[in-house]
C-alpha positions in Angstrom: 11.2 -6.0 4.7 11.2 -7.5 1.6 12.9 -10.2 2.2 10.2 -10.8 5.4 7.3 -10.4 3.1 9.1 -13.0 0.9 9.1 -15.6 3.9 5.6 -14.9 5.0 4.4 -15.5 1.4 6.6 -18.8 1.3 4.9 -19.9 4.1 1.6 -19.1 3.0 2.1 -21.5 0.1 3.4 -24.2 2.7 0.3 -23.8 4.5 0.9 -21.4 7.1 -1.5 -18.8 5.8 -0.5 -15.2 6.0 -2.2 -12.7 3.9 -2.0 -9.1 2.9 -5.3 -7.3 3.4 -4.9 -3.5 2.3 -7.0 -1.2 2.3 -7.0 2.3 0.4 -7.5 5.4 2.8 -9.1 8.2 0.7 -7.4 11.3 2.5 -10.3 13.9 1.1 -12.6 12.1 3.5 -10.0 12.4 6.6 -10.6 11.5 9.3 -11.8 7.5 8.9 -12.5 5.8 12.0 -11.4 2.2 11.2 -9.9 -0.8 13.2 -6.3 -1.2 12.5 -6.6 -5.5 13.5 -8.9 -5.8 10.1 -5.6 -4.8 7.6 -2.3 -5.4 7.3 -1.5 -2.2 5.2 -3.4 1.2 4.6 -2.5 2.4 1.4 -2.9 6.4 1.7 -4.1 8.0 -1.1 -3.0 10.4 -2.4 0.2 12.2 -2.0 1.4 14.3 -4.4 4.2 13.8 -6.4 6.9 16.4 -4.5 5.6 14.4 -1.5 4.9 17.5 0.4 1.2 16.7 2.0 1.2 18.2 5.0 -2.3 16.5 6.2 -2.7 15.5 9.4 -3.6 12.0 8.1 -0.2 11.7 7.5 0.6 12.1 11.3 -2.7 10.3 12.3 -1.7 6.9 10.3 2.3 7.2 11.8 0.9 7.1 15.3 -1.6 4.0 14.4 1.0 2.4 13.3 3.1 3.0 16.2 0.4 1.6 18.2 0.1 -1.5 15.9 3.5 -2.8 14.7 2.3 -5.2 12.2 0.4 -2.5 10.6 2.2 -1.5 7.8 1.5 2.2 5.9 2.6 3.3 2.6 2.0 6.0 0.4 0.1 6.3 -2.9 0.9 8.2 -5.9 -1.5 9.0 -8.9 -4.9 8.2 -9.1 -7.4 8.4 -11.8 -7.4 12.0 -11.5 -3.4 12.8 -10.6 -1.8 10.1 -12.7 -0.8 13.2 -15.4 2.5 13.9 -14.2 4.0 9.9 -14.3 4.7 10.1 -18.3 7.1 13.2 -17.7 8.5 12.1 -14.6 9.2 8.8 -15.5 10.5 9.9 -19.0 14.1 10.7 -18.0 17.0 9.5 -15.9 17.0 12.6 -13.8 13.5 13.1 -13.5 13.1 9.7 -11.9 16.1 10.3 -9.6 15.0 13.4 -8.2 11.2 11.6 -7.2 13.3 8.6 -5.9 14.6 11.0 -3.5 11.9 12.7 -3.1 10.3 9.8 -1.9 13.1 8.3 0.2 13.6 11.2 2.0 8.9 11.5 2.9 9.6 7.8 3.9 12.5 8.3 6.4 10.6 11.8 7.8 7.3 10.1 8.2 8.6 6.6 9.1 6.1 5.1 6.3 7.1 1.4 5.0 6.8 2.2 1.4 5.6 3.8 -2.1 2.6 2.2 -4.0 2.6 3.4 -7.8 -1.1 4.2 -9.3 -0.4 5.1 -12.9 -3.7 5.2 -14.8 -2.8 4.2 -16.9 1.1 4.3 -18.8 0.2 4.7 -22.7 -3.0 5.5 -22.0 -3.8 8.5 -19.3 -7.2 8.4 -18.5 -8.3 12.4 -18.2 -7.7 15.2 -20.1 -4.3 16.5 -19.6 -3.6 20.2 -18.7 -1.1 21.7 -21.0 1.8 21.7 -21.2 2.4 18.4 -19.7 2.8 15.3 -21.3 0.9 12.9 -20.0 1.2 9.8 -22.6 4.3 8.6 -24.5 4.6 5.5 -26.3 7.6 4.4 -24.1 6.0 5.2 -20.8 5.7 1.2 -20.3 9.1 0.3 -20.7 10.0 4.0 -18.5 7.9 2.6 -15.8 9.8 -0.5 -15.6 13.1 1.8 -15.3 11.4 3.9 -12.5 10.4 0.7 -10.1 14.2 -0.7 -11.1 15.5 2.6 -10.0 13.3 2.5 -6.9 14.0 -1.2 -5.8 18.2 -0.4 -6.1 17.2 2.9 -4.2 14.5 1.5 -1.5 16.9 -1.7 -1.3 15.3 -4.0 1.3 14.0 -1.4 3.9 11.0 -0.1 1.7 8.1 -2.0 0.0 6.9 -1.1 -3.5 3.2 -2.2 -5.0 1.7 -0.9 -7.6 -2.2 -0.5 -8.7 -2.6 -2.7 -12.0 -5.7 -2.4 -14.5 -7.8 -5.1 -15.0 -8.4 -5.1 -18.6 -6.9 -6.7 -22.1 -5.1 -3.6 -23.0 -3.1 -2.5 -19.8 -2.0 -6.1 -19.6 -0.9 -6.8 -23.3 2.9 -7.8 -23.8 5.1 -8.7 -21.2 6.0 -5.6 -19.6 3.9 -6.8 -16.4 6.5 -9.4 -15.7 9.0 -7.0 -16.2 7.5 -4.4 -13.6 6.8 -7.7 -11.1 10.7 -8.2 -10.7 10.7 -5.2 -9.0 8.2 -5.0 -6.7 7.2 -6.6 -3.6 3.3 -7.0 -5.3 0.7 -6.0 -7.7 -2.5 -4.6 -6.5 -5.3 -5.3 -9.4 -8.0 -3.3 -9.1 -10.2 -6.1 -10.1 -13.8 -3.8 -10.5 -15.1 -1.0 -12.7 -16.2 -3.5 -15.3 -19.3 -1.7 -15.9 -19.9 2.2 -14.6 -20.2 5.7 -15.7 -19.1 5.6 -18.9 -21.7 3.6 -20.2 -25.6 3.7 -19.6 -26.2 -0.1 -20.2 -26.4 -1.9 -16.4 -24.0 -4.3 -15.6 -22.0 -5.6 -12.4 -19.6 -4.0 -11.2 -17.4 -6.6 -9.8 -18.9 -10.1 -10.7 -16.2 -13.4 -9.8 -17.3 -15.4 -12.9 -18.6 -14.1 -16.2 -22.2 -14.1 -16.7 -23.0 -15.9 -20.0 -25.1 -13.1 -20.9 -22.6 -10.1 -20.3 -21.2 -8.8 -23.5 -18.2 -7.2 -21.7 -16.5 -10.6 -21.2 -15.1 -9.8 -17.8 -15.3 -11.1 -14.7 -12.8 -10.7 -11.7 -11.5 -14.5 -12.0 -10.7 -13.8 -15.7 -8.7 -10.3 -14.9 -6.6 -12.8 -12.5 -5.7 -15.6 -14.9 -4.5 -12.4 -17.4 -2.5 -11.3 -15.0 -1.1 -14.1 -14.0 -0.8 -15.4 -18.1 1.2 -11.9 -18.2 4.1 -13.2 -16.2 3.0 -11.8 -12.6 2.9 -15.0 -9.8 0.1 -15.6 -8.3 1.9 -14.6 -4.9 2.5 -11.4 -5.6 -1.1 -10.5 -6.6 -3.7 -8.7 -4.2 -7.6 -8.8 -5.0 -9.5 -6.0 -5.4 -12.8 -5.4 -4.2 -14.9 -2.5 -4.9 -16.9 -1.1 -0.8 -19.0 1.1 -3.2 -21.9 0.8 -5.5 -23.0 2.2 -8.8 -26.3 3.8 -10.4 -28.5 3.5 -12.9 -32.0 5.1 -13.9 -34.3 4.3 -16.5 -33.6 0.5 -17.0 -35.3 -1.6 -19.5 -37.7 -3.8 -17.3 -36.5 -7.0 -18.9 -34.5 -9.4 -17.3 -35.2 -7.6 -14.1 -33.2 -4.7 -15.4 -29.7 -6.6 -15.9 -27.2 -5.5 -19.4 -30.3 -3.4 -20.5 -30.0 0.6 -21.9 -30.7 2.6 -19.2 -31.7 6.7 -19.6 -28.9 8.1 -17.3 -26.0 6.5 -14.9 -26.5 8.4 -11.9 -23.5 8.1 -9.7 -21.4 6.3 -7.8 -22.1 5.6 -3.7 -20.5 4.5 -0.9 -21.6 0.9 0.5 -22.7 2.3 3.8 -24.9 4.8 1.8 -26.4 1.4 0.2 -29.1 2.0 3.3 -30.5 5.1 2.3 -31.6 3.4 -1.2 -35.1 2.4 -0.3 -37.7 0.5 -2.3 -35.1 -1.4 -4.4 -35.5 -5.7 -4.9 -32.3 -7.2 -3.9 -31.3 -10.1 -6.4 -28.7 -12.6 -6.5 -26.5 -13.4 -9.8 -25.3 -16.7 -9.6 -22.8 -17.1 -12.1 -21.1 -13.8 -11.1 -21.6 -14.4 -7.2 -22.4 -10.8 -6.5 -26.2 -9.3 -5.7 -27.8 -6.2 -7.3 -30.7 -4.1 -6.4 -33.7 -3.0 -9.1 -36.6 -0.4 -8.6 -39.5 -0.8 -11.3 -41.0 2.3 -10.5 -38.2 4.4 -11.5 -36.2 1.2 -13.5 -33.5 2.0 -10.9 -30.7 -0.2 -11.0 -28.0 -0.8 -8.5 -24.4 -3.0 -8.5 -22.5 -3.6 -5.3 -21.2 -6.3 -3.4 -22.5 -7.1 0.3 -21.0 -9.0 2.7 -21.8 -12.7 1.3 -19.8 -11.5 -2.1 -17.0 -10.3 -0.1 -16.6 -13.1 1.8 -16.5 -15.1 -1.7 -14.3 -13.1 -3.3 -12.0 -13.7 -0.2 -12.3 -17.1 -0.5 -11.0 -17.1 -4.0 -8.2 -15.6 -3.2 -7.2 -18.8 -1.2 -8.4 -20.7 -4.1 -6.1 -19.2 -6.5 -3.2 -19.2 -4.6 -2.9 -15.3 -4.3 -1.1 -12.8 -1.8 -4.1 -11.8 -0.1 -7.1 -8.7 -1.0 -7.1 -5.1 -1.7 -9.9 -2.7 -1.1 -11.2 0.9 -2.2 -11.8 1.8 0.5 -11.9 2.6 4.2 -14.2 5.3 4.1 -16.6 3.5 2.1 -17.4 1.1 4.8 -17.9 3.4 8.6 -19.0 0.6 10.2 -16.9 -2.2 8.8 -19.1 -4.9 7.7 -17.5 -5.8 4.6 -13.4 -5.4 6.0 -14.3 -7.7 8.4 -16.0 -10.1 5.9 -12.5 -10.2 4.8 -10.6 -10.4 7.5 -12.6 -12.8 8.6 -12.1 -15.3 5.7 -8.1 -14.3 5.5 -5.4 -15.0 8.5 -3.5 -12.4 8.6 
């Protein structure tokens, strides 16, 4: 498989486009109705790490892919919320072994294609962590490059491996990246989130290019060139794109609500939901290509990305020469407006 997905990039770069599409399937909101001819892989998340979900999902995705035998179907480890466990069992030779088989023997039961890795981050675990785990070390970068060496010997060339990369300045720093890339068949960088709930100043979630007047410095075109800069090729990159929208209240009114303090962030929405959010003004940001939403009777303020953004962060994944796109995900979009955006843009 490797070695297919190898060709099929080659020829991408030849001019023969091919590209990955893949889209996250969030199994807490199983069952999601979606059209298997608008992805090339569902990513589903997550299983945990003795590999012993017994969801119906599971069983649910097999026969799609049965059904569809260019669909590919892999399985996602970690999370933001169930990444603890990575640092202690990547930490040792025979802690790694026994989730490589683990894993081998899910993927030869369940007839999945592969393993995607979503370590949130090594170094730098992003939730509390329940004693008495261990849920940081200092070496968990260079362990994670043993575990996906391990894995790659192990899955050989009948099982893919991705992993879910952070976008920003620290998960990138050094050249472990490159490292990791050897090993796997691609990178997924989860290319949003650059503004959000931990903050009450409003900002865009996702925008392409940075706005001149955003503090934050980021912008999905510059998490890319990092990446890349890192030592990962440009082929074995996916996209991100975020199919969900975040909320503020309590906006400054100035500069119709953009990067001002805000009372409260309110949460975080599905894009379908986007309907339900009535007497907003829609807005367009040019430099970062994305639209938001504002409310001056509450100073409501809302980042997403619609179909037109979608469809131009697609095209910049043919402009910079990358595998193809990511999404999170299926269930965010029920009636597939912004997958097909994608797959629209994308031959795959």
């Amino acid at each position: 498989m490797r070695g297919m997905a190898a060709i099929a990039c080659a020829a991408f770069l030849a001019g023969c486009a091919h590209y990955e599409i893949v889209g996250y399937y969030a199994g807490w909101k199983d069952p999601i109705a979606f059209d298997a001819r608008d992805v090339t892989m569902v990513n589903y998340a997550f299983i945990d790490f003795a590999f012993n979900d017994q969801s119906p999902a599971l069983a649910r995705l097999a026969a799609m892919k049965r059904e569809n035998p260019r669909l590919k179907v892999m399985a996602s480890i970690g999370g933001w919320t169930g990444s603890g466990p990575f640092s202690d069992m990547a930490s040792t030779a025979a802690s790694r072994a026994k989730f490589i088989g683990a894993a081998l023997e899910f993927l030869r039961r369940t007839g999945f294609d592969g393993i995607d890795l979503d370590w949130e981050y090594p170094t730098d675990i992003g939730v509390p962590c329940p004693p008495p785990q261990t849920c940081e070390r200092p070496e968990d970068k260079k362990n994670f490059i043993a575990l996906v060496q391990e894995m790659r010997r192990a899955f050989a060339n009948r099982f893919l491996l991705t992993i879910a990369a952070g976008s920003d300045e620290k998960f990138m720093s050094g050249d472990w990246l490159a490292q990791l890339a050897r090993s796997l068949d691609w990178v997924n960088l989860m290319s949003y989130d650059y503004h959000g709930s931990l903050g009450k100043t409003s900002g865009l979630n996702a925008p392409i290019d940075r706005d001149p007047r955003d503090s934050t410095r980021a912008s999905v075109r510059e998490s890319v060139e990092r990446l890349v800069a890192s030592g990962v090729p440009r082929d074995k990159i996916t996209l991100g794109m975020p199919f969900y929208g975040k909320e503020w209240s309590g906006c400054a009114a100035v500069d119709e609500g953009l990067y001002q303090p805000c009372e409260r962030y309110v949460a975080e929405f599905d894009f379908t939901d986007l309907a339900t959010k009535t007497g907003f003004t829609t807005h367009w940001n040019a430099p970062g290509r994305v639209p938001y939403l504002t409310k001056a009777s509450t100073g409501g303020f809302i980042t997403y990305d619609d179909e037109r953004s979608i469809a131009e962060k697609a095209r910049l994944v043919k402009e910079l020469g990358l595998r193809g796109a990511m999404f999170w995900e299926l269930g965010a979009d029920r009636d597939g407006v912004l997958r097909r955006a994608i797959a629209t843009q994308l031959p795959h």
